[in-house]
C-alpha positions in Angstrom: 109.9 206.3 56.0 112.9 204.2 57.1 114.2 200.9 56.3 115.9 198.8 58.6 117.6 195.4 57.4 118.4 192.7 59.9 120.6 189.9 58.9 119.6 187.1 61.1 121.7 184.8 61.8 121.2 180.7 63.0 118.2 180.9 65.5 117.1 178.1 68.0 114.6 178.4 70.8 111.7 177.0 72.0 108.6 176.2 69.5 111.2 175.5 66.4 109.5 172.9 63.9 110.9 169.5 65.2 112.3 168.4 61.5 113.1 171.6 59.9 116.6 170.8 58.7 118.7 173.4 61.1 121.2 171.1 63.6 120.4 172.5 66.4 116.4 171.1 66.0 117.8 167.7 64.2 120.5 166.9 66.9 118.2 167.7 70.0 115.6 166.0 68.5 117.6 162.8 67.8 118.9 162.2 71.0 115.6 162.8 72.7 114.4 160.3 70.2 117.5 158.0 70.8 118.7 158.2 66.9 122.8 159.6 66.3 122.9 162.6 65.4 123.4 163.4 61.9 127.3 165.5 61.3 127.6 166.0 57.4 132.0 165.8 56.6 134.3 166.0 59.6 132.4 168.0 61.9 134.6 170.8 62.1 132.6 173.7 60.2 131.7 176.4 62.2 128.1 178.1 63.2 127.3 180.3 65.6 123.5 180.0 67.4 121.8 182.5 68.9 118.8 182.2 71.6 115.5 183.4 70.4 114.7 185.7 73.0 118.2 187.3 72.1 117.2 187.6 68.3 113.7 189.3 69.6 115.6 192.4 71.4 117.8 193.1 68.7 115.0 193.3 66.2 113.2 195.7 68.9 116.4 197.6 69.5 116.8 198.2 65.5 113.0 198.6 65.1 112.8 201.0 67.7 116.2 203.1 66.9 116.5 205.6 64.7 119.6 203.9 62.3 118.8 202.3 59.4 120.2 198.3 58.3 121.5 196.3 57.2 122.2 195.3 60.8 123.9 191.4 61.5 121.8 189.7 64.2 123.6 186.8 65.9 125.5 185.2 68.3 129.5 185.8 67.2 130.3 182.7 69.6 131.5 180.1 67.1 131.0 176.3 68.0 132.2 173.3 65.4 129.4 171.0 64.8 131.1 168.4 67.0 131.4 170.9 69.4 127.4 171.0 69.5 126.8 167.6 69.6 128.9 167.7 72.9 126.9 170.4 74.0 123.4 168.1 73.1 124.5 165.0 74.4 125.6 167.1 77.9 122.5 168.5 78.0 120.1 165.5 77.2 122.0 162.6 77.3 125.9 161.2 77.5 125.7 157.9 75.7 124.4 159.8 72.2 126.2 159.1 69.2 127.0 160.5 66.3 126.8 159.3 62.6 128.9 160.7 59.9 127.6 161.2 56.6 129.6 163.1 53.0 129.2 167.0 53.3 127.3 168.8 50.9 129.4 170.9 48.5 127.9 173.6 49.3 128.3 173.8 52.9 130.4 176.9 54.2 133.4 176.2 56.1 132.8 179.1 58.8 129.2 181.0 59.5 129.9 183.9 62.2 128.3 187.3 62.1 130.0 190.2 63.0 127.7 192.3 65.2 129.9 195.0 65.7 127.5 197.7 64.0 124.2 196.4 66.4 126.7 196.7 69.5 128.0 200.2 68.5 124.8 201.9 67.2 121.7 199.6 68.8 123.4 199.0 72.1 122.9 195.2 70.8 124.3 192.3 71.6 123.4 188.6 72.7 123.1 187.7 76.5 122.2 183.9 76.3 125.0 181.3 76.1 124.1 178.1 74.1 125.1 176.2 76.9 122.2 178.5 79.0 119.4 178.0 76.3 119.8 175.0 74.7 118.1 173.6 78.3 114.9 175.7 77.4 114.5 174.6 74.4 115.0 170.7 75.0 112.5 171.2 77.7 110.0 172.0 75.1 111.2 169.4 72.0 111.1 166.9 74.8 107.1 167.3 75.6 106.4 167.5 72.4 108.2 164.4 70.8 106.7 162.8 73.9 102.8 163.6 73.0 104.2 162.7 69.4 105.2 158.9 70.5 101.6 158.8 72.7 99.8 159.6 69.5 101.5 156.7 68.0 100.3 154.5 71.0 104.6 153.9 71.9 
């Protein structure tokens, strides 16, 4: 018997929980909903996101290779938070803002994976931009904050 280990790192996609905390959900949701989004400190921490489709071949490659973990899976393409929220507002809408608020203490500075070990023994590595899948996933936050605000009778 083997054990494999993946490390996964930040994951967006399509079908995320609309308020579960992770900024790629909270800042597309706010702008669809027409709120700022929400950047804790100065915006300059670091996180890298990786599409969900991405995350799903990795875990096949690992799953179905013969090496065992721990393996990091994510996207080593590192975007500041204010880097996102340009991203967001290019993607859904221009005229978003954004509303600073006091950091945690606890948030890290930097969050990148190295995913040199899944690229060298699973033939691994991410194919989908942010910029490429951030579009899918709006597509889908978008419906479903819209049925959300019909349920309401907006």
């Amino acid at each position: 018997m083997f054990v494999r280990i993946a490390r996964i790192f930040n994951t967006y996609g399509p079908r995320m929980c609309l308020d579960d905390g992770r900024v790629v959900s909270n800042f597309v949701a706010q702008t669809i909903r027409k709120l700022p989004m929400t950047v804790y400190g100065d915006g300059k921490q670091t996180r890298s996101f990786q599409y969900v489709s991405d995350l799903v071949d990795g875990l096949v490659a690992l799953m179905d290779g013969e090496h065992i973990g721990p393996f990091n899976l994510g996207n080593p393409g590192e975007f500041t938070m204010l880097e996102l929220s340009e991203v967001v507002k290019e993607t859904i809408d221009p005229s978003a803002t954004i509303e600073f608020r006091p950091n945690t203490a606890d948030d890290p500075h930097m969050r990148k994976p190295d995913i040199s070990k899944a690229k060298e023994l699973l033939n691994w590595e991410p194919k989908i931009s942010l910029r490429e899948g951030l579009p899918l996933m709006v597509g889908d936050f978008r419906q479903r904050i819209l049925n959300e605000d019909e349920g309401k009778g907006a």
